[in-house]
Structures are given as structure tokens and as C-alpha cells.
N, C-alpha and C positions, 0 to 999 in steps of 0.2 A: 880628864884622863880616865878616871873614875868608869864615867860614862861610856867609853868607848867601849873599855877593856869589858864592863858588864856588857853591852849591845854583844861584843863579840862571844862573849859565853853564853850568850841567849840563842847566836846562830849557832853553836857547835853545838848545845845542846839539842836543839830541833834538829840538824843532822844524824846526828846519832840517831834520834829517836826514827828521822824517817829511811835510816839505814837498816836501823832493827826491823823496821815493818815491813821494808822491800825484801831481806835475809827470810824473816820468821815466814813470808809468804810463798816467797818461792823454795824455801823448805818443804813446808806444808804441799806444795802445788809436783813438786819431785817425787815427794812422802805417798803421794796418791795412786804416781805413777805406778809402781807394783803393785798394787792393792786394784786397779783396776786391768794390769795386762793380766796377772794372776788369776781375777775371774774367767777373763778369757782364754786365758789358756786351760785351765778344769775344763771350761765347755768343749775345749778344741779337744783335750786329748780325753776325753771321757768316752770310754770307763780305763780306769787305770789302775783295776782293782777287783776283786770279789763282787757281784753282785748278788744281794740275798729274793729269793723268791718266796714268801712267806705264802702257806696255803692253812688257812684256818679250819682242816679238816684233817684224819685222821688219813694216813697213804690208802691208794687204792681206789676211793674216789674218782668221779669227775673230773672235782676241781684241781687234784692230783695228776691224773690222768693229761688235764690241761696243758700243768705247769711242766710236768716233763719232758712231754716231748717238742713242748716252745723252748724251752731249757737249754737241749741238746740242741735245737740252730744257734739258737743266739750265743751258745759258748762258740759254738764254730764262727760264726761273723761278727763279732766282737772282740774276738779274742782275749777274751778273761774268761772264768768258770764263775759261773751260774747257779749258786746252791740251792733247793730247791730244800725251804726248812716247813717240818707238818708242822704247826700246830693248833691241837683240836681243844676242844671243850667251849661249854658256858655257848651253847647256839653260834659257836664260829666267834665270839665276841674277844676272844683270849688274842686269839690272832689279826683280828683287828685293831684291837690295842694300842699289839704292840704295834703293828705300825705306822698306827696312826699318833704314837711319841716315837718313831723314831726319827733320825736327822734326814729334814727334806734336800739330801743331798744326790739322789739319782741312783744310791746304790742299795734301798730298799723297798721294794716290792709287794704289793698285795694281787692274788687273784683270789678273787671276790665272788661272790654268786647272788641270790636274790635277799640273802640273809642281811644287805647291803641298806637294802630300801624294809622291810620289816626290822629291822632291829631297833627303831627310833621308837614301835609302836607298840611293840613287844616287852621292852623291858624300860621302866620308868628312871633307874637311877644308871642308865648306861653313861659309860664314861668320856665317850666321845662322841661327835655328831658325823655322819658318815657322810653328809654332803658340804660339813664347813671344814671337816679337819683329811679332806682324801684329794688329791690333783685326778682330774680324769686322765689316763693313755688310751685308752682303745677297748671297743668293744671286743670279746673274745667268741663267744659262740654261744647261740640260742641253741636251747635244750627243750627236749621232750622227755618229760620219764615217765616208765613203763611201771602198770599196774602186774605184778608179780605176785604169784603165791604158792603155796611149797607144796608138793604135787599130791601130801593127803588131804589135802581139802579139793572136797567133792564138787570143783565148782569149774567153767570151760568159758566162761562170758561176764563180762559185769553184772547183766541181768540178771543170772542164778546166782554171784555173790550177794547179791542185795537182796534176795529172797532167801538168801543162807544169816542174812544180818539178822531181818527182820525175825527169823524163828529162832533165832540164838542172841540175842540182843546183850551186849557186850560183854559177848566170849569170845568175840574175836580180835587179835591184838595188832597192829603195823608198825612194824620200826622204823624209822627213817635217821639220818645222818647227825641234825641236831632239832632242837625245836627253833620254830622258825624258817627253816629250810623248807625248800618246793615240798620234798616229801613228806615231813611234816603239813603242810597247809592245801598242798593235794586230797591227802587224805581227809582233813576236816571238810574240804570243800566238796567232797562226795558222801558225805557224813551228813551235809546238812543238805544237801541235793538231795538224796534218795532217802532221805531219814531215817537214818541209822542210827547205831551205836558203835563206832569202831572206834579204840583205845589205845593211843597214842603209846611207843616205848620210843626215847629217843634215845641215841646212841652218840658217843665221841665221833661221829664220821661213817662214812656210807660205806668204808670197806669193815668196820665192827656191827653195822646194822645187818648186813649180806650175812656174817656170820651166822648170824642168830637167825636167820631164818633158814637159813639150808640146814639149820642144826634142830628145826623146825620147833624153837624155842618160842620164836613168835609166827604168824603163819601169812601174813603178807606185806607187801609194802610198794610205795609209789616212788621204784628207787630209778634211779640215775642209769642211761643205758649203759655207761663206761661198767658200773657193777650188774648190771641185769643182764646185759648182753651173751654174757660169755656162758653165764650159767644157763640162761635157755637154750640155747645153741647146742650143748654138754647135755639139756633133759631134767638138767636136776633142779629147775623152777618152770612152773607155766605160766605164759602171756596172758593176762586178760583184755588188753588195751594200750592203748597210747593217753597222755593226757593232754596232747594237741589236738587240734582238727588236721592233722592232716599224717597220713603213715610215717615209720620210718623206714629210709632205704633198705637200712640191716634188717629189719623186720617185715617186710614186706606184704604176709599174709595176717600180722596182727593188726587190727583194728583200732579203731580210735574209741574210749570210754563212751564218747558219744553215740556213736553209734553202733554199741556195743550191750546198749541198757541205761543209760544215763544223758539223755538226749541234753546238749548245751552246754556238757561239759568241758572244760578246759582249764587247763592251770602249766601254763611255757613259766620254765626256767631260764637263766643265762648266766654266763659265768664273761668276768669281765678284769684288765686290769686297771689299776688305782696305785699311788704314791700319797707318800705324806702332803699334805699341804703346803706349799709353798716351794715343793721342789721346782729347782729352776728351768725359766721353760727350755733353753736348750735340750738340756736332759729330757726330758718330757720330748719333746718333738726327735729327736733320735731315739728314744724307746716306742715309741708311736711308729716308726718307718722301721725299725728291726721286727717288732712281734708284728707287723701289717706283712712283712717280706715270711717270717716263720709263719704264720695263718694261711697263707696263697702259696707256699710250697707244695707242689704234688704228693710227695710221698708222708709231709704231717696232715693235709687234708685228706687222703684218702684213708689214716688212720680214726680222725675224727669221725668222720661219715660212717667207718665203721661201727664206729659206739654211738650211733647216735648222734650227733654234735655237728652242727650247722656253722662253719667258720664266718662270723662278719664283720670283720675288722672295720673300724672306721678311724672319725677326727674325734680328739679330745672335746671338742666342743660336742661333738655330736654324743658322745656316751655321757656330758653333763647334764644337756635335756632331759635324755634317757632317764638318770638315776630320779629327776626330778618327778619324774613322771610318773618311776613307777612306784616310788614311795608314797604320793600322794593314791595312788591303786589300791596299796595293799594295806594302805593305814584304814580304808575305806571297808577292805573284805575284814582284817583283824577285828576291828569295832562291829560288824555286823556278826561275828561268830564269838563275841566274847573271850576272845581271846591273851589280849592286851591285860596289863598290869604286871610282870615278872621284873 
């Protein structure tokens, strides 16, 4: 009897226990349930909120210039607002940063420029890696910037700036936006092309570098056409060139540095955007088909084109190559001009 009554508490207790594991699992398996419609529903209804556009340059800028007026479509066909937040300092790195710790959730944004692929090379103890810690979205617009300078220097061509260097040998100063930047490495790379001495000032962003030159504080610079543009147009800066090989539409009778007095020369910018790592690809491929939809609009590309700015929006994979590509570029020109260690 003994016997039995134990045989029978041995099956109730195996019951029990295999009641508990069929309970605890389809708990568990229920418990899941939300936590993966949840995902998908963020993806579905995204954005459903503020998205922040972070521009690591001071307003007025390019890369300013970029984010605003992608800004204003994408608040229109999104329907949330768009903040477009500046901020500058430390060669674009402050703004980088930040959003390369911010949460890779879709709703913070980097537009980027070439500061992207030199900053690994430029500064030794930088805090993040720009191609492990950024998701690519889309390329934004290749840049040419214009050799500018303030109309009391005696000078109409690259040629006679470079024969104004060599008998003044570093009196003459260029501001650019941050170091690191196109206009920063423009200038050096017409520096050591025509062997000069031309003396870098860098500024918080390309609309406080502008200042200082029409204030004729400093007296030229290889700035961005969004800031060059207007003021030649206006007379109160002269062209000496482009620093692609090829014109710009807005500028049509300036010249490219190349052939202008500095045969070979070239130095293209681009300004691109970037998300934290790991944001989710839905988000990513719906910010990719919004700024591709804002970049092929007529009335933002005909403002582009105006400053200068070439819209070529692509695939995330395709601006991944890209950055690859051109950080191993510029890591190449930085170490050939001594520049590297900050």
C-alpha cells in the first residue's frame, strides 16, 4: 500500500512539474509577443516624434545650408518637425560625438562632410571611430569650394596669388570652417603644390570664418559656395577659382585653380548623411527614400545648384564604400603634409 500511494506521488509530482514547464513556457512564449509586435509597430509608425538634425558646424555653412532646406521637406512628408540643432567646435568632432552616443533609435541625425573620413587621421585620441560607430543613409551632395579673397589683395588668378605668396612668404593668412575641413586641407594642398606659405585660421564653422574675411581680418579662403556665393555675386569677395576640375553652374566665368595657375589641382568636398550605429534598418531605409525624395525635389535642387552643391543621393551601402574610401584618401594626403597628430 506503502508502495502504491508513493508510485502515485511520484506521478503527481512529475505532473506538476511538467505543468509548470508547459505554463512557464507559454508565458515566456505570450511574454514575447509584445516585445516583438512592439518592434514592429516603431518601424510601422516611425517617426512619431521630433527628429533631431545635428550639423557639426556653426549656421550658415554648407553643411547648414544642407540640413535646412532637406529639413523643411521632410517635416512636410513625415509629418513630425525636424530640428536642425548647430553644433560647432573641436574640427566638427563635438557634433559628431554627440551623435555618435546618441540612441541608434532613428530620431538622431548627423549631416556630415569630409571631416568624417579625416578625423581618424587628424586627431589621435578622438573619441569615436566614424566608420564603426555611424549607419550610412545617403549620400547628400558633392561640393566644390571656391578660392575667395577680400578685394584688397592685389591679386585676379591663382597664378598672381602664388607669386603674391612667394614674395610675402607667410603674411598671408585663410580661414576655413574647422581644421580638418575641405577648406582647411584645400588650402594646405595648394600650399605644398605651389610652395607656399599660407597660414591656416580655423574658425567654429564656415559662416564665423566668412566673417572674418569680408572684415578683412584674414584675407582669403577655400570656402564652401553656400558661404562664397553670395558675397561674390554682392562684389564684396573676388573668385580666383574652383577647387574641382570642372566650373560651377552659379559661377560660370570662374575658373578651376587648375587652370587658373596651379595645374593638377583639385580637392571635391561632400557633405553626406550618417546615424548612430546600430539604428534600425527600417528607420534607415525610410530616412534613405525621404532625403532621396527631399534631394530630387526641383525647387531644393535648384537651391543647391545655386550654392554650388551637386545633389547625389544614393544607397546606404553605396555611401559605406564611399566613406571607406575616402578616409583611406585622405589618411594618405594628411601623412604626406604633416599634418596628423592633434
Amino acid at each position: 500500500m506503502d508502495d502504491k500511494r508513493k508510485t502515485q506521488q511520484q506521478k503527481s509530482t512529475r505532473c506538476r512539474r511538467l505543468q509548470h514547464v508547459v505554463t512557464t513556457t507559454a508565458i515566456a512564449a505570450l511574454g514575447g509577443l509584445p516585445i516583438a509586435a512592439s518592434g514592429q509597430t516603431d518601424a510601422k509608425s516611425y517617426p512619431n516624434k521630433l527628429i533631431r538634425v545635428v550639423v557639426p558646424s556653426s549656421a550658415g555653412g554648407g553643411l547648414d545650408t544642407l540640413a535646412r532646406v532637406t529639413a523643411k521637406k521632410l517635416t512636410e512628408s513625415m509629418g513630425q518637425t525636424i530640428l536642425v540643432d548647430n553644433r560647432p567646435g573641436a574640427g566638427g568632432n563635438i557634433g559628431m560625438d554627440f551623435v555618435a552616443r546618441a540612441a541608434p533609435d532613428g530620431y538622431t541625425i548627423l549631416v556630415g562632410n569630409i571631416e568624417l573620413a579625416t578625423a581618424p587621421s587628424l586627431h589621435k585620441s578622438l573619441s569615436f571611430d566614424p566608420l564603426r560607430d555611424f549607419t550610412p543613409i545617403t549620400m547628400g551632395v558633392n561640393v566644390s569650394n571656391i578660392l575667395v579673397v577680400h578685394p584688397s589683395l592685389p591679386v585676379k588668378n591663382a597664378r598672381e596669388l602664388i607669386a603674391l605668396a612667394k614674395a610675402r612668404p607667410g603674411a598671408l593668412n585663410f580661414s576655413s570652417g574647422s581644421t580638418g575641413s575641405l577648406g582647411h586641407l584645400a588650402g594646405e594642398l595648394f600650399s605644398n603644390m605651389a610652395k607656399v606659405v599660407l597660414v591656416h585660421i580655423p574658425y567654429k564653422g564656415g559662416g564665423l570664418a566668412m566673417s572674418d574675411l569680408l572684415a578683412g581680418q584674414v584675407q582669403l579662403a577655400f570656402s564652401s559656395p553656400a558661404t562664397a556665393i553670395p558675397q561674390v555675386t554682392a562684389g564684396k569677395l573676388r573668385a580666383l577659382g574652383v577647387t574641382t576640375t570642372y566650373k560651377l553652374e552659379a559661377l560660370p566665368n570662374v575658373p578651376t585653380i587648375s587652370e587658373s595657375g596651379l595645374p593638377g589641382y583639385e580637392a571635391k568636398n561632400w557633405y553626406v548623411l550618417v546615424a548612430p550605429a546600430k539604428t534600425p534598418r527600417p528607420m534607415i531605409a525610410k530616412l534613405n527614400q525621404e532625403f532621396q525624395k527631399a534631394l530630387t525635389a526641383p525647387d531644393v535642387k535648384t537651391t543647391l545648384v545655386g550654392q554650388g552643391m551637386d545633389p547625389a543621393p544614393g544607397t546606404p551601402e553605396e555611401l559605406g564604400t564611399f566613406l571607406q574610401s575616402e578616409t583611406l584618401k585622405w589618411q594618405k594626403v594628411i601623412k604626406a603634409t604633416n599634418l596628423g597628430g592633434g
